[in-house]
C-alpha positions in Angstrom: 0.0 0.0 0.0 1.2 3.3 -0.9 0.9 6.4 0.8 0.9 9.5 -1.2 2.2 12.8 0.6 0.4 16.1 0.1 2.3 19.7 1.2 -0.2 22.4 2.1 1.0 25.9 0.8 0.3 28.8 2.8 -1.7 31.3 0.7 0.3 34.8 0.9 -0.7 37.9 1.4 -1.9 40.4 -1.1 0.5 42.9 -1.6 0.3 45.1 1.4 -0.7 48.7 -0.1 1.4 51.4 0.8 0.7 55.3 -0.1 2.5 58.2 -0.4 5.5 56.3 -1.2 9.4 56.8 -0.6 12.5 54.8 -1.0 15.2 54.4 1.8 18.0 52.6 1.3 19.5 50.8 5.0 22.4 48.6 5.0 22.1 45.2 7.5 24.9 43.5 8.7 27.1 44.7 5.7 24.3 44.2 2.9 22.7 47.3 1.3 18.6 46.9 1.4 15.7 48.9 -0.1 13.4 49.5 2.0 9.7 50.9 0.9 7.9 54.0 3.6 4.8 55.4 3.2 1.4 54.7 5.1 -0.1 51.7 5.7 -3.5 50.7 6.7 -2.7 50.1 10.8 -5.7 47.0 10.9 -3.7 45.0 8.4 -0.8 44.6 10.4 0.2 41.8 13.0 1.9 41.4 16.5 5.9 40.2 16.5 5.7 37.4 18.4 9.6 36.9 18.6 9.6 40.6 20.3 11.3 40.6 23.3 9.2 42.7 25.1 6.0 40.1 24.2 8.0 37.2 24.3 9.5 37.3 27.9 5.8 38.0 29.2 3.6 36.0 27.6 5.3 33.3 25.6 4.5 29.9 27.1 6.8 26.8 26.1 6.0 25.5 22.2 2.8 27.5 21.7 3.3 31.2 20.1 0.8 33.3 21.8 -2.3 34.7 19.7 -2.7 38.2 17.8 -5.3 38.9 20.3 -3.5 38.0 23.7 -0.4 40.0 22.5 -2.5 43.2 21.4 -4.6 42.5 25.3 -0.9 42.6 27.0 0.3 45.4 24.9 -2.9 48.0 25.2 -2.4 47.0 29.1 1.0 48.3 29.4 1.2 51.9 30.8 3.9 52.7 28.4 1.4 51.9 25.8 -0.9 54.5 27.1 1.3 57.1 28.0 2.8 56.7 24.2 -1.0 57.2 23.2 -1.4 60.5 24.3 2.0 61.3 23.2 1.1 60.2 19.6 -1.9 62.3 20.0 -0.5 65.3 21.4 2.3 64.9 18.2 -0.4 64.1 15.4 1.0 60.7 14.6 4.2 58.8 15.1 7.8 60.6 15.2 9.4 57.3 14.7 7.4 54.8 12.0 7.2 51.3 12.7 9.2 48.6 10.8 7.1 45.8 9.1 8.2 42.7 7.5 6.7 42.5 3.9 6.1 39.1 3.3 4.2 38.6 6.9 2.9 42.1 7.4 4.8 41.4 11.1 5.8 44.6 13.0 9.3 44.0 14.2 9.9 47.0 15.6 6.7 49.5 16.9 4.8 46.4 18.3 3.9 49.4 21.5 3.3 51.9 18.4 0.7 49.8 16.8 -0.8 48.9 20.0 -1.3 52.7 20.6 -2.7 53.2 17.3 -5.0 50.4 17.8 -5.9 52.5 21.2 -6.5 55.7 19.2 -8.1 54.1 16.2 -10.9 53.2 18.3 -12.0 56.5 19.6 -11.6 57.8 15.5 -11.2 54.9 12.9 -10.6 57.3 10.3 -7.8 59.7 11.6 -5.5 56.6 12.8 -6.4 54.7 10.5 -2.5 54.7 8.5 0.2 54.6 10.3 3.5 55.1 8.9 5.9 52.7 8.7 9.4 51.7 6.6 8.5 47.6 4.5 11.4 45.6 5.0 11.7 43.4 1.7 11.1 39.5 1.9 15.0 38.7 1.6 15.6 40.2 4.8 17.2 37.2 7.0 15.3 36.9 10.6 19.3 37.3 11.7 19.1 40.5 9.9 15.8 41.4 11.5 17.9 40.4 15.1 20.3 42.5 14.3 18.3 45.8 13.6 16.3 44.9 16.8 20.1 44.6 18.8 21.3 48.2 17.2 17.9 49.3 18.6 17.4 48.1 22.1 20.3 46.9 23.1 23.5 49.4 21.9 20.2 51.7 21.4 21.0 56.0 21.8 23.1 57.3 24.0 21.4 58.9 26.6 21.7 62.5 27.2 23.8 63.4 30.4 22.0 66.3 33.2 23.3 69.3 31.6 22.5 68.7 28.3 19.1 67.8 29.1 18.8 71.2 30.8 20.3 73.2 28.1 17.5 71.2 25.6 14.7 72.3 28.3 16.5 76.4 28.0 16.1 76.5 24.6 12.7 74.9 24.5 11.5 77.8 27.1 13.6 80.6 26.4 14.1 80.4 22.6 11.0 78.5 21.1 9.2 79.9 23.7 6.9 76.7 24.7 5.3 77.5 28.4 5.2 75.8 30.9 2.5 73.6 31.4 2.9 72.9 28.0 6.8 71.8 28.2 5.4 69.6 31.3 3.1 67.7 29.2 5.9 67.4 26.5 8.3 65.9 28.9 6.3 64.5 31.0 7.9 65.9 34.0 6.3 68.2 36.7 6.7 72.0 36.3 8.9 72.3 39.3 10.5 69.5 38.2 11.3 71.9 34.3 12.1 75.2 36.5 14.8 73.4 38.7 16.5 72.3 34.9 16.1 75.8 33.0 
């Protein structure tokens, strides 16, 4: 008796639509990429599971964890709702996610997204897109690693006391931003921004 062997495909994606369109061109450990950025429609794209920050708190030994329970524990996170307000106080994002092409998978702005899903249901419409750069499909998930490491774990260098003051001077003195408003900017106190100008 034979046995005959059938593989299932996985359907892909349509083409994930992207508007106002731009070209950026990122190297990745040594390799030149272009990457696609524009706006894409926020509803269409999907949790990282291999994100640290989801990973370490709800993965749970062989089974990934679901779309849903990873939005749930990322909307819960008050980082994710203090960067909600700060996305609304700015109008939209000031850095734009980073999405794998071929899985629509946000491998960096997994907190982003979960804001945007936050806003986008108070007003559908206005956060609706979200921007974002397309990594292509030949990205290697080392490569992806690798972007994440620059990221997280070299990440920016923070700035030291008196720089941060002389950033709050100029914001004050020279753009001339009050105070309550510099407070909600910073999220500091207003005692807190006249002990640092």
């Amino acid at each position: 008796m034979s046995t005959t062997s059938t593989t299932v495909k996985a359907t892909p994606l349509p083409a994930l639509e992207i508007a106002k369109k731009a070209i950026l061109d990122m190297p990745i450990q040594g390799k030149p990429y272009t990457l696609l950025y524009g706006h894409v429609k926020q509803a269409e794209l999907l949790f990282y599971p291999a994100n640290p920050r989801i990973y370490s708190a709800i993965h749970k030994g062989t089974i990934e964890p679901t779309q849903e329970l990873m939005e749930d524990h990322l909307k819960g996170m008050e980082h994710t709702l203090e960067l909600k307000e700060d996305i609304k106080l700015n109008g939209g994002l000031l850095e734009p996610l980073l999405v794998k092409e071929a899985t629509r998978e946000v491998v960096e702005g997994n907190t982003r997204l979960a804001a945007y899903r936050l806003l986008a249901k108070q007003d559908p419409i206005r956060w609706g897109l979200v921007r974002a750069y397309i990594l292509p499909a030949d990205v290697s998930d080392s490569g992806i690693s690798s972007i994440l490491s620059q990221l997280h774990i070299k990440g920016k260098l923070n700035w030291d006391p008196y720089e941060k003051a002389g950033h709050i001077h100029r914001r004050y003195r020279v753009d001339k931003v009050s105070l309550p408003a510099l407070a909600k900017e910073m999220k500091l106190s207003q005692g807190s921004l006249m002990n640092r100008k």
